[in-house]
C-alpha positions, 0 to 999 in steps of 0.5 A, spaced: 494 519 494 498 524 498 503 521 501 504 527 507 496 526 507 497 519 509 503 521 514 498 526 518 493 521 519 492 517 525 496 509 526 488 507 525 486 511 519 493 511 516 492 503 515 485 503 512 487 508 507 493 505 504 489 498 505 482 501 501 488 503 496 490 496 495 484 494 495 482 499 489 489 498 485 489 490 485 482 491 484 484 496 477 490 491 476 488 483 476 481 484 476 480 480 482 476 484 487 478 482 495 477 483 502 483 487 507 484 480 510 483 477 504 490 473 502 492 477 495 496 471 491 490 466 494 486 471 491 488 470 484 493 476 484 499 472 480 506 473 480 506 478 474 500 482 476 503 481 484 509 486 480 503 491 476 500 491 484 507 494 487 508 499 480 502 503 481 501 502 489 508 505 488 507 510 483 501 512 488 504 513 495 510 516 491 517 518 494 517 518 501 515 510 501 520 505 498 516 498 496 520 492 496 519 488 489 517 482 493 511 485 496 505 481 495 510 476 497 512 479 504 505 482 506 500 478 502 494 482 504 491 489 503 491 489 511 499 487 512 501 492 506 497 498 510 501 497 516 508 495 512 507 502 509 505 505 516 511 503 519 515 506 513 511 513 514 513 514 522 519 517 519 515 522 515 511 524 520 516 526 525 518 531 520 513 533 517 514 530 510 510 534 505 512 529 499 505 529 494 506 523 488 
């Protein structure tokens, strides 16, 4: 994932990507398969692969979003990730941010 391609798209489009890619990584990570809306943790994402989920969500968005070591705990489905990193993206956008992980 390109994170100057997330920066280009649209609010909407943005948001879906990021949580298609959350859906994707914990699905990689924990080996539970979960839903946008559904509560990760609840899930059966637990604290040590709540860490691998934000490692490799980090890994893949790269440089140009910073992720909090708490967040699955802060933003405890796929959905409220993708508008936690949309939030962090809106900078990005305005200058034109062509960081690639």
């Amino acid at each position: 994932v390109c994170s100057s391609d997330l920066a280009a798209l649209e609010e909407t489009a943005q948001a879906k990507a990021v949580e298609q890619l959350v859906v994707r990584v914990v699905q990689e990570v924990a080996g539970v398969e979960v839903g946008g809306s559904s509560p990760l943790m609840e899930a059966g994402v637990d604290s040590l692969a709540a860490t691998e989920v934000g490692r490799e969500l980090q890994q893949e968005l790269g440089s140009a979003v910073k992720l909090p070591q708490t967040l699955l705990f802060d933003y405890p489905t796929a959905l409220d990730i993708g508008a936690f990193v949309g939030t962090r993206l809106e900078p990005a956008k305005k200058i034109g941010c062509t960081i690639c992980s």
